[in-house]
N, C-alpha and C positions, 0 to 999 in steps of 0.2 A: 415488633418482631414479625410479627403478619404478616404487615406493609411489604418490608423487607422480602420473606418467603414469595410472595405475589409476584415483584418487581424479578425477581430469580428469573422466573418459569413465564414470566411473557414476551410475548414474539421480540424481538426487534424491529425497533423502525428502520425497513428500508432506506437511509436516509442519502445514500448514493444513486440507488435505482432511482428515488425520488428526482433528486436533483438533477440527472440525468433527463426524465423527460419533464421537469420543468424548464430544460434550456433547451426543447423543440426536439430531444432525439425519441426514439422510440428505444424503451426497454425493454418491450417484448417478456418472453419470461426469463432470460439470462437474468444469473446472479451479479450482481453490481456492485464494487467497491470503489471508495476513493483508493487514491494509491498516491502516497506524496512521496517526493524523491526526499531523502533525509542524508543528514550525515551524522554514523555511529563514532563518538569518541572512546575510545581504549582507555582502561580506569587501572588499577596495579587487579584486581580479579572481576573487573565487569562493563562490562560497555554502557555510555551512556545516550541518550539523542538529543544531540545539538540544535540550539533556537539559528537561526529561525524554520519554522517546520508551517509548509515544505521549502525546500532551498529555492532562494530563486534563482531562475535559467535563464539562457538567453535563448530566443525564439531558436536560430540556430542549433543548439544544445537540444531543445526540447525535442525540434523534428529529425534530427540524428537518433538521439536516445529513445523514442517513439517506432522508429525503425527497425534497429537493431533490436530492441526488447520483443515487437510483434515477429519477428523473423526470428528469435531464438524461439520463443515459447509456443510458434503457429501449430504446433504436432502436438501441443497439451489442451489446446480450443481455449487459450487465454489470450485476450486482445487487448492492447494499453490505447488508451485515450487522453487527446487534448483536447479541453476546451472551456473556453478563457480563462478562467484563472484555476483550474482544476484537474488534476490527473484524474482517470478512470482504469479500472480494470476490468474487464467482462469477462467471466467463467460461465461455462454452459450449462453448469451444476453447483449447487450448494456444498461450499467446501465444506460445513460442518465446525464450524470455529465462530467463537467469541472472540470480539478484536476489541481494543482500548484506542478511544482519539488522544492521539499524539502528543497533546496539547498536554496533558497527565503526565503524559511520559520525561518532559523536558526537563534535561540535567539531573535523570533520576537512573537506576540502576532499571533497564530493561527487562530482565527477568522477568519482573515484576507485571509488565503488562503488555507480555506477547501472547500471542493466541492461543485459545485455550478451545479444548473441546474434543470429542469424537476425530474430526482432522487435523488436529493440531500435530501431531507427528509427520504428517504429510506436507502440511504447510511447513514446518519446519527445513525438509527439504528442496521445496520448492524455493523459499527464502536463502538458503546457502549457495541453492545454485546462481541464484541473481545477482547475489554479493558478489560469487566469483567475477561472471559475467562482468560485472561494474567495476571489481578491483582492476581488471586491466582497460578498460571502454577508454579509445582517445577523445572522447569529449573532458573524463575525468585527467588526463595527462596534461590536456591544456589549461583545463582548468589550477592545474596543480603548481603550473609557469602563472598563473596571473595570483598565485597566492590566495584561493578561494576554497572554499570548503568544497571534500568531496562529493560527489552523491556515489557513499558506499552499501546504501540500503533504499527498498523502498517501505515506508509504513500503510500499512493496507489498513482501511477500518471500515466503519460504517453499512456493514454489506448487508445486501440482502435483497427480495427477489418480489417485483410488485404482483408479477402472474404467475406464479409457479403451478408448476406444469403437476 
């Protein structure tokens, strides 16, 4: 039970920041998250996330959807990232949230392992308005003609900040 209590209360591993500048970027002290594009399935009272997580894009797709995400959110100091096989998020500050990898999450009732924490109401906001955004994005319209999962969410995880300021 100890163990347990310990594992609670210690830091997180940066493991986006990380990865981030193990692929030659600099992370500077911005907060880092993966961010996969996912698709939420509608249950009779709860959403669930669809394998395979993150969806996969066509390069196309990614540098539209890259765009448009950076130019909605540019006035929140949130920036989306390609690169190679991995979305990124960069926040200028510590959103204050406990995130679950994805990976947990699949074919299971969401609720369960959305962010939690001090920002988690914030985030919760931030996450509806992206949905919006993405319910109508013509990347997902086309996608919708080729018979392909949406990307109607994105799953954020592994965040955290290697020089915090």
């Amino acid at each position: 039970m100890l163990d347990f209590i310990k594992k609670l209360f210690q830091p997180a591993i940066p493991n986006a920041a990380l990865a981030w500048q193990q692929a030659g970027n600099d992370a500077g002290s911005a907060y880092w998250l993966y961010a996969a594009p996912v698709h939420l399935v509608l249950q009779r009272d709860s959403f669930s996330l669809a394998d395979p997580v993150p969806l996969v894009l066509e390069q196309s797709e990614i540098e539209t959807l890259t765009v448009d995400l950076n130019t909605h959110f540019a006035s929140d100091n949130m920036q989306f990232f390609w690169h190679e096989d991995k979305w990124f998020l960069r926040l200028q500050q510590n959103p204050q949230i406990q995130t679950t990898p994805p990976q947990l999450a699949i074919n299971k009732n969401i609720a369960h392992f959305l962010p939690t924490g001090m920002g988690a109401m914030d985030w919760a906001s931030f996450q509806n308005e992206l949905q919006m955004l993405l319910f109508a994005h013509p990347v997902n319209a086309t996608r919708e003609l080729k018979h392909l999962a949406l990307v109607n969410s994105i799953w954020c995880y592994g965040g955290g900040q290697i020089n915090a300021n």
